[in-house]
C-alpha positions in Angstrom: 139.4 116.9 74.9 140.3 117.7 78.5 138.9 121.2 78.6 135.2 119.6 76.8 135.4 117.1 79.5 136.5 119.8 82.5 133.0 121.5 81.1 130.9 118.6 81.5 131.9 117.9 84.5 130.5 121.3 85.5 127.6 121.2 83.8 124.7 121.1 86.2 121.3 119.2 85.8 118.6 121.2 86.2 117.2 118.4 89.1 120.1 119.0 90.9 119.3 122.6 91.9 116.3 121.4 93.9 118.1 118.9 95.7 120.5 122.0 96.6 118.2 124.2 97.9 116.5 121.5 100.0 119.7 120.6 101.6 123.3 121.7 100.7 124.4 118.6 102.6 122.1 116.0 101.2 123.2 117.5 97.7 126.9 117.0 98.2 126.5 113.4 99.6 124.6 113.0 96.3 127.5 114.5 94.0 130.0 114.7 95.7 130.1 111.8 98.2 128.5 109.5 96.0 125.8 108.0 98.5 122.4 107.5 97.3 119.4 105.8 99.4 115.5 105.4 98.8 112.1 105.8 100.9 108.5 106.0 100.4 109.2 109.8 99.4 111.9 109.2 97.1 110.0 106.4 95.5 106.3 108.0 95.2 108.0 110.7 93.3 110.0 108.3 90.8 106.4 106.0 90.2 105.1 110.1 89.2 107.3 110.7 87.0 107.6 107.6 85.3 103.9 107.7 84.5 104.9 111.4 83.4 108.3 110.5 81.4 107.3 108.2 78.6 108.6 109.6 75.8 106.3 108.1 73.5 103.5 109.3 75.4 102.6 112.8 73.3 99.1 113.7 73.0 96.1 116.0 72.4 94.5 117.4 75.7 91.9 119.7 75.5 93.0 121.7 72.5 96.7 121.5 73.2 99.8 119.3 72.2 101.8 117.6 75.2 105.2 116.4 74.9 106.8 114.1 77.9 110.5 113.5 78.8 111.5 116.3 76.6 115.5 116.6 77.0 116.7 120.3 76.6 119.6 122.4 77.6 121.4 125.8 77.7 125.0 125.8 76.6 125.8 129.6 77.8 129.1 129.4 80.0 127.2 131.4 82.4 124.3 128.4 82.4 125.8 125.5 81.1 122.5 123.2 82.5 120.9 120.2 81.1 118.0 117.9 81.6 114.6 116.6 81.1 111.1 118.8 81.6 108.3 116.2 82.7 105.5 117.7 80.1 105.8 120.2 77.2 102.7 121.2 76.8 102.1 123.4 72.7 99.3 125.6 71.9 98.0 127.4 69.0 98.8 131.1 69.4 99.2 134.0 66.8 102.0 135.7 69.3 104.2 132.4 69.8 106.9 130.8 67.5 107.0 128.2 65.0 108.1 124.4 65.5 109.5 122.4 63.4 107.0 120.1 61.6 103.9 121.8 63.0 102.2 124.1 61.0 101.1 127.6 62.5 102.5 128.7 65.8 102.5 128.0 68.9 102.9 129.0 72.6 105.1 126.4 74.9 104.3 125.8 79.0 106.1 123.6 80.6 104.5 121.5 83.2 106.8 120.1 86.3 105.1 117.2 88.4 105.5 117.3 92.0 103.7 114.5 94.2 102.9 116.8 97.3 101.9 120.2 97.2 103.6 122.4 100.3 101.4 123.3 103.5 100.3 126.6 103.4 101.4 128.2 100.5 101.0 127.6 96.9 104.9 126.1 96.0 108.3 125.9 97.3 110.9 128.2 96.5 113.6 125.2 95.1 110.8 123.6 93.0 110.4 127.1 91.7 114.2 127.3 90.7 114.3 123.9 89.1 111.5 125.2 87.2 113.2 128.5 85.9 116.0 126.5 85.1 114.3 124.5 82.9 112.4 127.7 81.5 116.0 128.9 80.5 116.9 125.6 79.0 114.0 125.3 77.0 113.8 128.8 75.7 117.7 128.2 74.4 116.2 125.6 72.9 113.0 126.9 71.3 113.8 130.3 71.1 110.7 131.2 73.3 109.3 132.7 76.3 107.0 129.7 77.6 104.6 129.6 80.7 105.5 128.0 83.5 103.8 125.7 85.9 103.8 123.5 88.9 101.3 120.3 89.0 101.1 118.8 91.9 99.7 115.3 92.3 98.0 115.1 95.6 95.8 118.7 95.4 95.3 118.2 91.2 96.2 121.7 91.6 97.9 123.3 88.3 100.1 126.3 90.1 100.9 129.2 87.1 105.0 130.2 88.4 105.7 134.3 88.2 108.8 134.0 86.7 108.1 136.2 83.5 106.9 139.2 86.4 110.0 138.4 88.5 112.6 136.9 86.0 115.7 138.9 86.4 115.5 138.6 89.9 115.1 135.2 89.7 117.9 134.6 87.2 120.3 136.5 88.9 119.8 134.2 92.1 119.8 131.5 89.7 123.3 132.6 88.3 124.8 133.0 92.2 123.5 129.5 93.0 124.9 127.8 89.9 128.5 129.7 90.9 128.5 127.9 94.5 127.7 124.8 92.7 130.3 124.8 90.7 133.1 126.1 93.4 132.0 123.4 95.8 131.8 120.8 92.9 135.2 121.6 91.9 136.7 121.7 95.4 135.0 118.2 96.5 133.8 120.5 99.6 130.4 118.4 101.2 128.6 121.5 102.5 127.5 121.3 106.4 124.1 120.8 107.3 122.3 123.9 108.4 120.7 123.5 112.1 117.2 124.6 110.2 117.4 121.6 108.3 114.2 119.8 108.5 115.2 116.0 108.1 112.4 114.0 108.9 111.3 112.9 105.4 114.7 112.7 104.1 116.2 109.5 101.8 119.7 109.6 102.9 119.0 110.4 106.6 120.1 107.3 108.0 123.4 107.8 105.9 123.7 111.9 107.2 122.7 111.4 110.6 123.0 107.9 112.3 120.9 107.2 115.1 122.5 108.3 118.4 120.9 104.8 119.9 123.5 103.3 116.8 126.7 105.6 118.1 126.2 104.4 121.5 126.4 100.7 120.7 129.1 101.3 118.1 130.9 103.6 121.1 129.9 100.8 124.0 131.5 98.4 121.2 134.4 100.3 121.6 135.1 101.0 124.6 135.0 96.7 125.2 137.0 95.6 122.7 139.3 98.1 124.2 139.4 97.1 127.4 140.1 93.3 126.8 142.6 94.4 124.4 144.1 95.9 127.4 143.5 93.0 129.9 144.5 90.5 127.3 
């Protein structure tokens, strides 16, 4: 029992490696500091992706099958990830596999909803990891090789990801960000932020980095209370 629950504990959702790659340090106050907070951003995306994860919401589109909110995973030690792909989408194909219930077979894409597409350039690097995650949860799964693609809400652009062309590079940076995942999840180490870090549009921002106007009044508090302690 202790060793299946030391394992879940490190198992890693595949969600979780964007909110890594955007920020290390937003990603440990999320797991392992606990602290959560909501703005527009945070919030646009959850309204998308409700819409997106109704899992009685499968149907037809334009000669294909789409599943929503399908859960999937990858038990591999070297993996051991979890979670839910937005859209599933299946279509008829003489080189894809067979699925249980379904007659024929079929070739499997997964779709990934993003509300705003990145300026200048097609997709971001993290969404693109979350996305090969999920490609290596699902192809556990499914014994497959699906497409892979980025949708982004704002653009109605539909982006096609290279990770069949590139997937063992991909994999193997997959595999040495899932390591310092694990190391700093099982040493309760909050990475620091990185000076790049852009934080402008961040949910937990007032949490990370108070207001200097705020430590000033906390430190003029301070300094007060101290001095009529003193005089008292």
């Amino acid at each position: 029992m202790g060793t299946d629950y030391k394992e879940a504990a490190l198992s890693v959702n595949v969600r979780d490696i964007q909110h890594y790659l955007y920020c290390k340090h937003r990603w440990g106050l999320l797991k392992i500091g606990s602290v959560w907070a909501e703005n527009y951003y945070v919030t646009k995306a959850n309204l998308l992706h409700q819409r997106v994860h109704d899992a009685d919401n499968s149907y037809n589109f334009r000669g294909r099958r789409v599943f929503t909110a399908v859960a999937v995973y990858n038990d591999l030690p070297e993996y051991n990830l979890y979670g839910v792909v937005d859209c599933l989408e299946v279509k008829n194909s003489a080189q894809g596999i067979a699925l249980s219930g379904l007659p024929g077979k079929y070739q499997l894409s997964i779709v990934e909803y993003k509300p705003t597409q990145p300026k200048g350039k097609q997709y971001n690097e993290d969404d693109l990891m979350q996305v090969l995650a999920q490609k290596i949860c699902v192809d556990y799964v499914f014994q497959s090789d699906c497409d892979a693609y980025l949708y982004y809400s704002d653009t109605k652009q539909r982006i096609l990801l290279p990770l069949k062309e590139k997937y063992t590079a991909y994999q193997q940076k997959l595999l040495k960000i899932l390591v310092e995942m694990r190391t700093l999840l099982q040493q309760g180490i909050i990475p620091q932020k990185e000076r790049k870090q852009k934080c402008s549009g961040c949910s937990v921002k007032d949490i990370c980095l108070p207001s200097v106007k705020g430590q000033a009044q906390n430190l003029k508090a301070r300094i007060k209370d101290n001095f009529l302690c003193e005089n008292y």
